[in-house]
C-alpha positions in Angstrom: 100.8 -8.7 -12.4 101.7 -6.8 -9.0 105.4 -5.3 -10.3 103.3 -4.6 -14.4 101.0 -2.2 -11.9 103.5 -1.3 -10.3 105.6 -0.2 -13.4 102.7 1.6 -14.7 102.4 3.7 -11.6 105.9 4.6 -11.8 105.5 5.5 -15.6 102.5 6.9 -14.8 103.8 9.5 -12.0 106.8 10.3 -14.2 105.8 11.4 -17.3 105.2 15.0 -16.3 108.5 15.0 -14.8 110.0 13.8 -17.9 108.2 15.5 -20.3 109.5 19.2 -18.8 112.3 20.8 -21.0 114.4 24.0 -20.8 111.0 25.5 -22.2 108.8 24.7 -20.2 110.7 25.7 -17.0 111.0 28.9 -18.5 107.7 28.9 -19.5 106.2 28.8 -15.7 108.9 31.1 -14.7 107.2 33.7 -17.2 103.4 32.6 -15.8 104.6 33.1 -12.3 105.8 36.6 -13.0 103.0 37.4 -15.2 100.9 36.3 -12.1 102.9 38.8 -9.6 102.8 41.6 -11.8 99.0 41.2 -12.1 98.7 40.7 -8.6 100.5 44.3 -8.1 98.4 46.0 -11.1 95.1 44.9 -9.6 96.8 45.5 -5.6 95.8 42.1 -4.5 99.7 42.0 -3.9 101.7 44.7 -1.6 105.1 45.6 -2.7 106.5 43.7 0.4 104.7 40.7 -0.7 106.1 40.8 -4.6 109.5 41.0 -2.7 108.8 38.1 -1.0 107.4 35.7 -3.9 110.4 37.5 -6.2 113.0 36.0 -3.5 111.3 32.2 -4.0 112.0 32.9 -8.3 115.2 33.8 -7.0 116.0 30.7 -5.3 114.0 28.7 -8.5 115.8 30.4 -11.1 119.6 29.6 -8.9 118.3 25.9 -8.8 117.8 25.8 -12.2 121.1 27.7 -13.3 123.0 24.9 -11.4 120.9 21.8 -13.0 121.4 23.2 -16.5 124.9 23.7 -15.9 125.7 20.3 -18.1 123.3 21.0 -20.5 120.4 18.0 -19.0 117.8 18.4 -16.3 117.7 15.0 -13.9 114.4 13.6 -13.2 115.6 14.3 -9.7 116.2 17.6 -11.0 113.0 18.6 -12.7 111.1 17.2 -10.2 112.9 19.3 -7.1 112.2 22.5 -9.6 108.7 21.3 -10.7 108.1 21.0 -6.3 109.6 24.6 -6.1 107.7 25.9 -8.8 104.3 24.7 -7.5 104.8 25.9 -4.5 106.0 29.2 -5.7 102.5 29.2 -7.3 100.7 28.0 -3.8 102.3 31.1 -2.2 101.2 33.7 -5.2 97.6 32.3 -5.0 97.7 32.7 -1.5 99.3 35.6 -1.2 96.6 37.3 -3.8 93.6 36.3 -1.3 95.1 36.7 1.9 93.2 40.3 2.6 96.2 42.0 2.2 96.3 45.0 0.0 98.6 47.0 -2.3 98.1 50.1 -3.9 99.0 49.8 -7.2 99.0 53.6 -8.2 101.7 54.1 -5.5 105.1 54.7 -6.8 106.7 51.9 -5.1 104.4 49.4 -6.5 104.6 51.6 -10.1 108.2 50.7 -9.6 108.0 47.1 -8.7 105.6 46.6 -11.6 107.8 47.9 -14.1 110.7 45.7 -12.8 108.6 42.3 -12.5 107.1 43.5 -16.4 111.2 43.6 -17.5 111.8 39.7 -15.5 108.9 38.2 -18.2 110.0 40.5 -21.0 113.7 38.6 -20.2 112.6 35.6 -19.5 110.4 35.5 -22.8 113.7 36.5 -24.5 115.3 33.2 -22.8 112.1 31.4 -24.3 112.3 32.3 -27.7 116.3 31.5 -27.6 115.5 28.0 -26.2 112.6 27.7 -28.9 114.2 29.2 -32.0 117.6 26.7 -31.3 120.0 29.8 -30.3 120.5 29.3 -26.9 121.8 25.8 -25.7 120.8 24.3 -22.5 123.9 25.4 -20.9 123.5 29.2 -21.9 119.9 28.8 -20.4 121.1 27.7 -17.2 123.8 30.9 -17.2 121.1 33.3 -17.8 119.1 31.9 -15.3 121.5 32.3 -13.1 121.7 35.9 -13.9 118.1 36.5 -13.7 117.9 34.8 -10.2 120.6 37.7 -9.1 117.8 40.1 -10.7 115.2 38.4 -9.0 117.2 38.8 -5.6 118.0 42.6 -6.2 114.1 43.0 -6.6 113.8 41.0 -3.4 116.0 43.5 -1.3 115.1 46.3 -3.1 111.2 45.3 -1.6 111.9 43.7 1.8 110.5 46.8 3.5 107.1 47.0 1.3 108.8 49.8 -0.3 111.0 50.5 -3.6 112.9 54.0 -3.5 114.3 55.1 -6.8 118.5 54.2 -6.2 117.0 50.8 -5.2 115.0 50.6 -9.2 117.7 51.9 -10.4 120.0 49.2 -9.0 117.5 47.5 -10.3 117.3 48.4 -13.9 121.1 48.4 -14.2 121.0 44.4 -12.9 118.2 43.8 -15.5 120.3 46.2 -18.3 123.3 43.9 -17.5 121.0 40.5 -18.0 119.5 42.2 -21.6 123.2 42.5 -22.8 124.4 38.9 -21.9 120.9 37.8 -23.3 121.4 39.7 -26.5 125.4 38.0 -26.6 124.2 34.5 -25.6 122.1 34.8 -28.7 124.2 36.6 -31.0 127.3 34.4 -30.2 124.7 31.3 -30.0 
């Protein structure tokens, strides 16, 4: 009776972990940009601060680039992303009610807006490849390597609270680069 509880604690406790696919990691990476951008639009987020959570999707989107690199996430594996990825969304919540303040009609923040906007824009891209078949796992865990370069650009580009126009337009031209091999991946499928 103890080790049949036991077992169903187990199974209990994984089943999120399993159930998490290529999809669904994609998916919160989409939410937790969606969630920084709003942040900026409605200046409960500085620019300085979307630098800082953009550096954390960084490091999420690397880890998942290297697990998807032979096409299966471990449950070790979607568990260390799913721990990343809540507490990527700790950090966004908090950040959003910590009293600090952006502007959001300031360019720098105009400009960080428009570069977090493109990361979901790609990352639905990615989505809609994993969903419609096109993209394999492996192809997924290349382009999320390329986004989390994109997400580190952003990161730099805001480390000061600021983002001057050659540092978007390093910025566009990383996120141009990531459209093309996003539009290959799913031509050459």
């Amino acid at each position: 009776m103890k080790q049949l509880t036991m077992m169903a604690l187990l199974v209990a406790v994984s089943v999120p972990v399993f159930a998490q696919t290529a999809a669904s990691e994609t998916q919160r990476d989409i939410n937790q940009q969606q969630r920084i951008e709003s942040g900026l639009q409605s200046g409960q987020l500085s620019t300085g601060e979307a630098g800082k959570l953009e550096r954390q999707e960084s490091r999420i989107d690397k880890v998942q680039s290297n697990a998807l690199k032979n096409g299966n996430l471990s449950p070790a594996e979607k568990a260390r992303i799913n721990r990343m990825q809540n507490k990527a969304s700790s950090e966004i919540a908090a950040d959003k009610h910590n009293g600090v303040s952006g502007n959001p009609n300031s360019v720098s923040s105009q400009r960080m807006q428009a570069d977090v906007q493109r990361n979901v824009n790609q990352e639905q891209r990615i989505d809609n490849g994993i969903k419609s078949g096109v993209l394999s796992k492996q192809q997924v865990g290349k382009l999320q390597g390329g986004e989390a370069r994109v997400d580190h650009i952003e990161a730099k580009a805001a480390r000061n609270g600021h983002v001057n126009a050659n540092e978007q337009r390093r910025v566009k031209n990383a996120q141009g680069r990531m459209s093309g091999r996003i539009h290959h991946a799913k031509v050459t499928g």
